[in-house]
C-alpha positions as CSV (number, residue, x, y, z in Angstrom):
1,X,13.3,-23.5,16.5
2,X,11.3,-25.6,14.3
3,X,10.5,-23.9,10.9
4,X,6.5,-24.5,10.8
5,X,6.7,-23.0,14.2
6,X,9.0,-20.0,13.4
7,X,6.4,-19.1,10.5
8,X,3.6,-19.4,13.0
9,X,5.0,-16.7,15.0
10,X,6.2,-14.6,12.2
11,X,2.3,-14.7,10.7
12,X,1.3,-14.1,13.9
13,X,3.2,-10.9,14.5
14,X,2.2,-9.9,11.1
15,X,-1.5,-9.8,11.8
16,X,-1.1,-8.8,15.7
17,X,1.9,-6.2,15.7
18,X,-0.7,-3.5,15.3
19,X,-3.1,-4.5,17.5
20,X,-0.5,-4.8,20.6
21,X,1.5,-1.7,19.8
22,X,-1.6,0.2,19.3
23,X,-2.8,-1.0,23.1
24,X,0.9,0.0,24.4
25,X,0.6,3.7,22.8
26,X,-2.2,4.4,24.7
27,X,-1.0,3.6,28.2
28,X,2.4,4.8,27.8
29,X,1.6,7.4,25.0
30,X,5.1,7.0,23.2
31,X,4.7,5.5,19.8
32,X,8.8,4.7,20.1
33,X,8.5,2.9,23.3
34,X,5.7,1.3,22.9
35,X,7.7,-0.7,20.1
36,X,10.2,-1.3,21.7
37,X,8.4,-2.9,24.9
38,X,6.2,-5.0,21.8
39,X,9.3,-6.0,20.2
40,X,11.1,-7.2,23.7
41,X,7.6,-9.3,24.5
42,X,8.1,-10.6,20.9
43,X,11.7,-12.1,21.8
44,X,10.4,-13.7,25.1
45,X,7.4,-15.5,23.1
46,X,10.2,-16.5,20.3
47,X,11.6,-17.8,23.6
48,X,9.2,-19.5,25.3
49,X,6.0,-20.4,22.7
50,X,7.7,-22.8,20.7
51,X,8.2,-24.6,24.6
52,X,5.3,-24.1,25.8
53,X,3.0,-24.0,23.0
54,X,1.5,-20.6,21.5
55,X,-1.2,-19.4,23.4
56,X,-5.2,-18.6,22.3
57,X,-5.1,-14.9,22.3
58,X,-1.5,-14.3,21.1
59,X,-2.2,-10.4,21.3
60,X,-3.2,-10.3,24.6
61,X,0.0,-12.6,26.2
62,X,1.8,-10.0,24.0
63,X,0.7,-7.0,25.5
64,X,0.5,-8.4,28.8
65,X,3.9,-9.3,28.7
66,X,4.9,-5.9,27.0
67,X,3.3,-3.9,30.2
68,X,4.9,-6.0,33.2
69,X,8.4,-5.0,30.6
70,X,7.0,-1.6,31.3
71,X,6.7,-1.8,35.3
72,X,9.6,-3.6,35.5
73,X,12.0,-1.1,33.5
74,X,10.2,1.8,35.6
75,X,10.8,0.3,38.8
76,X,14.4,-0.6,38.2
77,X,15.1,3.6,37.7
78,X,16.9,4.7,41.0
79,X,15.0,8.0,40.6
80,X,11.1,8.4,40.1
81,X,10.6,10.1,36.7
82,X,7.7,11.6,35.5
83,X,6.8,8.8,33.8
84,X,6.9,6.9,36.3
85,X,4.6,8.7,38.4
86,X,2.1,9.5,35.2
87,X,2.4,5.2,33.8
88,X,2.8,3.1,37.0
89,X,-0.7,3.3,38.7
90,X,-2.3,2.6,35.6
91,X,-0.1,-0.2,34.3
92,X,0.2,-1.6,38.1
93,X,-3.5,-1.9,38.1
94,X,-3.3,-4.4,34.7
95,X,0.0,-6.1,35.8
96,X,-2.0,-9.3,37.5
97,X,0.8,-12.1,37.4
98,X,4.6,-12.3,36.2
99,X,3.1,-15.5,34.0
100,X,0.5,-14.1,31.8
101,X,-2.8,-15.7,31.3
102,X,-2.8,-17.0,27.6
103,X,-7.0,-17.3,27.8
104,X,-6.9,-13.6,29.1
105,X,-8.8,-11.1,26.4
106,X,-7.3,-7.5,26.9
107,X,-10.2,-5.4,27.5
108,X,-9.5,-2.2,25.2
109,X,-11.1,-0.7,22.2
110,X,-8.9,-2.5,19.7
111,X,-10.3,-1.5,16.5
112,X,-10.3,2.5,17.9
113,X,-6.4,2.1,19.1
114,X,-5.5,0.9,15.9
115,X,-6.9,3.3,13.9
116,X,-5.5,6.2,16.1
117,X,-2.3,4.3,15.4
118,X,-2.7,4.2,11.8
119,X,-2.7,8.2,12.1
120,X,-0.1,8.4,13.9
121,X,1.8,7.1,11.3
122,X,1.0,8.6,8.7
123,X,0.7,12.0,10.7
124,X,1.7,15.1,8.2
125,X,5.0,16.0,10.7
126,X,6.5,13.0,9.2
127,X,8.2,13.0,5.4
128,X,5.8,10.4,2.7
129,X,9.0,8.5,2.5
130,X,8.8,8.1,6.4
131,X,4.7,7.7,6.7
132,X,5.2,4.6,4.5
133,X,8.3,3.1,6.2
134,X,6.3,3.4,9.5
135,X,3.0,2.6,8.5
136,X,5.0,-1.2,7.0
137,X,6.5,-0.9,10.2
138,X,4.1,-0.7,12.7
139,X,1.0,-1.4,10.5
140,X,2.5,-4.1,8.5
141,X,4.2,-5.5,11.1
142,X,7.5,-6.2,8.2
143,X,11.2,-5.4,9.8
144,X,13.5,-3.3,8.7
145,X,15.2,-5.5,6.3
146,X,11.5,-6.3,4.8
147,X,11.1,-2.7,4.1
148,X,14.3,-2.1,2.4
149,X,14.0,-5.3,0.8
150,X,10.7,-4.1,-0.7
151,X,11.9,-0.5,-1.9
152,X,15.1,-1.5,-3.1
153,X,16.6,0.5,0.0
154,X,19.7,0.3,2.0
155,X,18.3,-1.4,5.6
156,X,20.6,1.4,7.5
157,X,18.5,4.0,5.6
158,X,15.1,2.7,6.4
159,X,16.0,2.1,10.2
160,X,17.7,5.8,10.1
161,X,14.2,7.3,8.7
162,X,12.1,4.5,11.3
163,X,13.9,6.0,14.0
164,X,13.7,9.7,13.0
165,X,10.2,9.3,12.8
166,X,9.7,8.0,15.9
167,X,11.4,10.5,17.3
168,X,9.6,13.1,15.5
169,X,6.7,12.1,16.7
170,X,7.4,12.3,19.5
171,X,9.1,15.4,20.0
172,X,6.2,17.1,18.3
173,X,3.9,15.4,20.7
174,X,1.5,13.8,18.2
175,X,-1.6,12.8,20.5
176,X,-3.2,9.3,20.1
177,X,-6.4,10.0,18.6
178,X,-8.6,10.3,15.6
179,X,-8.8,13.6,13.8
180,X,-11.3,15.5,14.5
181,X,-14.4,15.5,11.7
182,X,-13.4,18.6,10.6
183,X,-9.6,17.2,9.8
184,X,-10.8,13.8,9.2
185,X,-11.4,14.0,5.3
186,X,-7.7,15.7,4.7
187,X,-5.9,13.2,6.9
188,X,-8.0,9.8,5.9
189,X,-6.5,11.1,2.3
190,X,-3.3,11.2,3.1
191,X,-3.5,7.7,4.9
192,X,-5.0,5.8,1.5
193,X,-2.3,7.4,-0.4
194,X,0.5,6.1,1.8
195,X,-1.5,2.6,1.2
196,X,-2.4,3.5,-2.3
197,X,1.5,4.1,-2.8
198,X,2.7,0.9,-1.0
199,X,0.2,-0.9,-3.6
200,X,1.6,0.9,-6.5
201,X,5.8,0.0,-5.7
202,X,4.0,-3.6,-5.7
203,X,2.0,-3.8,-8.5
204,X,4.5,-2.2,-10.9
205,X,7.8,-2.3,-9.6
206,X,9.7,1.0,-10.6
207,X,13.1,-0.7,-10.3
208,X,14.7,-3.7,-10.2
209,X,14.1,-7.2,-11.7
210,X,10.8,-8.3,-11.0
211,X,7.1,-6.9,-12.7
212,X,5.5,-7.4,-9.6
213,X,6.5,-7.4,-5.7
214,X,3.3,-9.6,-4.4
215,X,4.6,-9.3,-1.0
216,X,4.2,-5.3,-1.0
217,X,0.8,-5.7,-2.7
218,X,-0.3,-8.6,-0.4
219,X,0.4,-5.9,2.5
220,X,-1.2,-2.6,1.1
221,X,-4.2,-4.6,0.6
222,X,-4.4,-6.2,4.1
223,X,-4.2,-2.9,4.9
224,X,-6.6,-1.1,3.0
225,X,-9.1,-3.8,4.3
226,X,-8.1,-2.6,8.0
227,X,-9.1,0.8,6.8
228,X,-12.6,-0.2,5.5
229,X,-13.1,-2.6,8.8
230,X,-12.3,0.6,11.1
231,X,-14.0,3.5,9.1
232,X,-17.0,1.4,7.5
233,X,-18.8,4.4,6.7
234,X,-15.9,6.4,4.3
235,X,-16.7,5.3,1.2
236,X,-12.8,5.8,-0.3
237,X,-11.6,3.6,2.0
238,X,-14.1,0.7,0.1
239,X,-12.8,2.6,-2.8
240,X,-9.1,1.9,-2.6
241,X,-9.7,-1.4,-1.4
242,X,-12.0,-2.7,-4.7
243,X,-9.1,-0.6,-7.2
244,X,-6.3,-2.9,-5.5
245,X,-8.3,-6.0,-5.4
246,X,-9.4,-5.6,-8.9
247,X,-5.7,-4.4,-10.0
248,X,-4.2,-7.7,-8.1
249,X,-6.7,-10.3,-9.5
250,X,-4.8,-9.7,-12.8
251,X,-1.2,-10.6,-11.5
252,X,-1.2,-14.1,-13.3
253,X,-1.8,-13.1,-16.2
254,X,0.8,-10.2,-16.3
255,X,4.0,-11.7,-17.2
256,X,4.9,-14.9,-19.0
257,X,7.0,-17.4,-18.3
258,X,9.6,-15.7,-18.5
259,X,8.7,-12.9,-16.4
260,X,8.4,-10.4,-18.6
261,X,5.1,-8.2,-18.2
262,X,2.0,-8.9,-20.9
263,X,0.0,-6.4,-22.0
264,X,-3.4,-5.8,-21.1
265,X,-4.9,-6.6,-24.4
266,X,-3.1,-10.0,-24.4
267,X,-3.6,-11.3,-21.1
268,X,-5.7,-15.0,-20.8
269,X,-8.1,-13.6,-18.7
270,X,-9.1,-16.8,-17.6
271,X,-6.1,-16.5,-15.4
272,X,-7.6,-13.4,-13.3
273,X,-8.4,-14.5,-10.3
274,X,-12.3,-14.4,-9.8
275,X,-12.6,-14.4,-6.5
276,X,-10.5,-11.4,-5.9
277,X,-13.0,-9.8,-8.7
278,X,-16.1,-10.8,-6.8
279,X,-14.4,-9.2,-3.4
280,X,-13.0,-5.7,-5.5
281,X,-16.4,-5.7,-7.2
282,X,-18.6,-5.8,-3.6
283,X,-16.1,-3.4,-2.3
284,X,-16.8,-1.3,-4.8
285,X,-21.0,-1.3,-4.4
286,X,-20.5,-1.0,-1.1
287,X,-18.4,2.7,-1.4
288,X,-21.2,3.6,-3.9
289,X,-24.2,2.4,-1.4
290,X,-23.4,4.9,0.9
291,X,-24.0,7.6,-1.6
292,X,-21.8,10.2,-0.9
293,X,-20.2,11.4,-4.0
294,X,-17.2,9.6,-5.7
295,X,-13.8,9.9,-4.8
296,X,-11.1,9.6,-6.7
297,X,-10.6,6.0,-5.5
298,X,-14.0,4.8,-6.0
299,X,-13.5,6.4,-9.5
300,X,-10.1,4.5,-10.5
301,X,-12.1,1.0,-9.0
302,X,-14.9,1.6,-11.5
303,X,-12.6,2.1,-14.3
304,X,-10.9,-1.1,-12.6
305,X,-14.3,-3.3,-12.9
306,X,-14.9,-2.1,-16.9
307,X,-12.1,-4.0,-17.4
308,X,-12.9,-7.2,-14.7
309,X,-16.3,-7.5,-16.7
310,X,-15.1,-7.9,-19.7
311,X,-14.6,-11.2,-21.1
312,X,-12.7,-10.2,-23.6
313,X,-10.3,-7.2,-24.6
314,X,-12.7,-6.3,-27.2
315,X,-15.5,-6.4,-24.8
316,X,-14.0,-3.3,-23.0
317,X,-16.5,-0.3,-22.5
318,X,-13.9,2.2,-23.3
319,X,-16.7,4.9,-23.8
320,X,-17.5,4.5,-20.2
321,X,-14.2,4.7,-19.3
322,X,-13.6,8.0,-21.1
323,X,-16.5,9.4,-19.3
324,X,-14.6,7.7,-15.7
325,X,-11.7,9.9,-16.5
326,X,-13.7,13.0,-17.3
327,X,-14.9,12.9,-14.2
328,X,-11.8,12.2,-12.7
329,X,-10.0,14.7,-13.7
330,X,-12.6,16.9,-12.5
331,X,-11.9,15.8,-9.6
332,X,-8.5,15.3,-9.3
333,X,-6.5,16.7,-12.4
334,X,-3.0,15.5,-12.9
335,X,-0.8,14.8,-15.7
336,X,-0.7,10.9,-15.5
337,X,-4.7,11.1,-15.4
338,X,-4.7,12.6,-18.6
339,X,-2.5,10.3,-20.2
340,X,-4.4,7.6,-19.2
341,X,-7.7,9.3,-20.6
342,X,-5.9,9.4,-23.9
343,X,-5.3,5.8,-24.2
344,X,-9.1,5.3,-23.4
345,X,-9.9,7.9,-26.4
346,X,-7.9,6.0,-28.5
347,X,-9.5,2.7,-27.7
348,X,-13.3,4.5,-27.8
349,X,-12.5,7.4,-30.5
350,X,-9.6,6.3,-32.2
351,X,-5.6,7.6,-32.1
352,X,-5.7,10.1,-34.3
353,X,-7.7,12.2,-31.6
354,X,-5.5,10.8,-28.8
355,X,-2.5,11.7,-30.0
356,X,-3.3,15.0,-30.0
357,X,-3.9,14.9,-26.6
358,X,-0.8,13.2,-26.0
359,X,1.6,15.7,-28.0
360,X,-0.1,18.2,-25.4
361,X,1.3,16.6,-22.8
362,X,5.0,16.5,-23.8
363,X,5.2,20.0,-22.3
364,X,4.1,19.2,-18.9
365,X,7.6,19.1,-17.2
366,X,6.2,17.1,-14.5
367,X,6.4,14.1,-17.0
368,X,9.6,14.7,-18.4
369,X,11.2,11.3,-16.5
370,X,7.7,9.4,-16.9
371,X,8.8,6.2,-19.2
372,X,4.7,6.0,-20.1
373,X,4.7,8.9,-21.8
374,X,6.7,8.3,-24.9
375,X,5.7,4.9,-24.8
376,X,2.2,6.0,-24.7
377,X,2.6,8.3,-28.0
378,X,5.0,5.4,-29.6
379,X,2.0,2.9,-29.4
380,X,-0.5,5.8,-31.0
381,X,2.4,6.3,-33.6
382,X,2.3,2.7,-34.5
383,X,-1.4,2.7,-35.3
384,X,-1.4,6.0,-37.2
385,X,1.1,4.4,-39.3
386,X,4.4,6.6,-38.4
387,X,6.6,3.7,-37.6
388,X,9.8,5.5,-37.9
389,X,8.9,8.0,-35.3
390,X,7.4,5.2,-32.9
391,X,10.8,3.7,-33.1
392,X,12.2,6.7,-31.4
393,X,9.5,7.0,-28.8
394,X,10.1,3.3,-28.0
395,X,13.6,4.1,-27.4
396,X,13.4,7.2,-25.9
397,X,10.9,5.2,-23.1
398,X,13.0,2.5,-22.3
399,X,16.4,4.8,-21.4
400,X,13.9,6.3,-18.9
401,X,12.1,3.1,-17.7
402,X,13.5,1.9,-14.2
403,X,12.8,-1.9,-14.1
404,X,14.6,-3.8,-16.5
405,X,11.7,-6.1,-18.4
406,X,9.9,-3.1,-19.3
407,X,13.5,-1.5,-21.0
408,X,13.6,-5.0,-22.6
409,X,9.8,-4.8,-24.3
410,X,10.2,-1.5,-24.9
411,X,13.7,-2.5,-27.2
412,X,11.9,-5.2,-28.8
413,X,9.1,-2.4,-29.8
414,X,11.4,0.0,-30.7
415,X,12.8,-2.8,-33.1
416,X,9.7,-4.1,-34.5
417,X,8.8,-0.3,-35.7
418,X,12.2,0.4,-36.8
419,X,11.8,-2.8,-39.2
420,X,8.4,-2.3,-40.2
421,X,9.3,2.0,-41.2
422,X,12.6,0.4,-43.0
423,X,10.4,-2.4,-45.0
């Protein structure tokens, strides 16, 4: 197969997978099977597009193709099942040919199916580990060896955890619909934090050799856009989308040539990318227009945008920040929040203050393995003068730092204080 024409179909699947599983799940009502028939439609275009040319409406020849799979399988039983009797009218009344119509538009409420789907999986039966497999899976339309790829996991174990959820799912009998309003608000938070996650593993890696996994990042945005397209009137859904638009348009500034990361302060922000800015920024009026009150997203995307306005690092409102995370933490207290808030005191109020706040939280044991932390209270060390101790800190964060550029900066800190406390 020619390779322009094997990336066609490969983007194609990307930005369709959804769409045509999402259509199979509601006629055949089996989130497992309905992959599989998408996945054997997927081989016989592989087969015949790059022959017969790809088609106008890629999705619909898809999930034509993926429902005659259906009649055909069903028919081929000796004995009548249940499903047979339940699926086969209703899929016999859309089977029209054995050749299907590439012009034909499948007449179902697309946007509805796949944001049932997207609840589906990230239902609360299933493990976080397996919401986000699934959701790359059948959201993000990436293979198994895609997904283990991107989290540094054996391919076995993510089509093992695939496949369990799949067949938790359906064993439990997870119905194809949109929460109810009153469950709504818990599961729509659950779903941005499986994106939100995704996002995160991308934007700072936690293991591994590279800074940044643009790949992951690229996806957990296309997906957080899906979100706002489907649900335009929840304002965290805008919200998550402007924080990982405005956290992306920095990714060329944020490692050097070398590939090691750069520091916020010394990033060229001429290298942010504006456009991404201009597109996190109107997501970000948008959540707010629809005045309801701030989520925790919408909250993180504001502190976000301080930082996209300013031209410089000096330019940085850090006193608006501090009041962000006040009102953050309000919201949503954790740890990691708080640590954050102390770096913004720091920059508005000084370290002295902020380093109080820091020594606080070296008894939280929730942060015991988190590498920011003493690297956090090194970099308040350094400016309060205490070089010696810094040097420690420094240390002390890169044996518990996963990715192996941050272990390196955080060596060459720990030996820049150690030779500035022995000068």
């Amino acid at each position: 197969m020619p390779g322009d024409v094997a990336r066609t179909i490969d983007a194609i699947w990307r930005i369709e997978s959804a769409r045509v599983v999402a259509g199979l799940v509601r006629v055949v009502n089996d989130v497992g099977y309905a992959e599989d028939l998408a996945q054997d439609a997927l081989v016989i275009a592989l087969e015949k597009w790059p022959r017969e040319g790809i088609p106008d409406n890629p999705a619909a020849w898809l999930t034509k193709v993926a429902r005659n799979l259906a009649v055909d399988r069903v028919r081929r039983e000796q004995n009548l099942t249940r499903k047979y009797a339940v699926l086969a009218p209703d899929l016999e009344g859309q089977r029209r040919a054995a050749t299907p119509d590439p012009d034909e538009v499948v007449e179902d409420p697309v946007g509805d199916d796949v944001l049932r789907l997207v609840f589906v999986a990230c239902h609360p039966v299933l493990s976080r580990d397996a919401q986000v497999a699934l959701t790359l899976r059948m959201i993000g339309g990436l293979s198994t060896d895609e997904i283990a790829r991107a989290f540094l996991t054996p391919s076995a174990t993510v089509g093992q955890r695939i496949s369990r959820a799949k067949r938790t799912l359906s064993e439990a009998q997870v119905p194809f619909e949109i929460p109810s309003a009153e469950e709504l608000p818990a599961r729509l938070a659950a779903v941005l934090e499986v994106v939100y996650l995704i996002f995160n593993e991308g934007y700072s890696a936690s293991s591994g050799d590279r800074v940044i996994r643009d790949d992951l990042c690229g996806e957990a945005m296309r997906l957080g856009r899906t979100l706002s397209a489907l649900l335009p009137r929840e304002p965290e859904a805008y919200g998550l989308v402007a924080l990982m638009e405005l956290q992306a348009s920095r990714f060329a500034a944020r490692v050097d040539r070398n590939g090691m990361p750069v520091l916020l302060d010394d990033q060229d922000r001429s290298r942010w990318d504006r456009t991404l800015i201009r597109h996190g920024l109107g997501a970000l009026d948008r959540s707010v227009s629809l005045r309801r009150p701030l989520g925790p997203y919408t909250l993180q995307a504001a502190i976000a945008a301080c930082h996209a306005r300013a031209a410089r690092a000096e330019d940085t409102d850090w006193k608006r920040i501090v009041a962000l995370y006040d009102a953050l933490s309000a919201l949503n207290p954790s740890p990691v929040v708080s640590l954050n808030r102390a770096v913004a005191v720091s920059r508005a109020y000084g370290p002295a203050e902020a380093l109080e706040a820091v020594d606080a939280l070296r008894q939280d044991p929730r942060l015991a393995s988190y590498h920011l932390l003493p690297s956090v209270r090194a970099d308040l060390l350094v400016r309060v003068g205490r070089d010696a101790e810094a040097a420690r800190e420094f240390e002390s964060a890169a044996r518990l730092a996963g990715n192996v550029h941050d272990r390196r900066v955080l060596m060459e800190l720990a030996a820049a204080a150690q030779a500035r406390a022995e000068a």
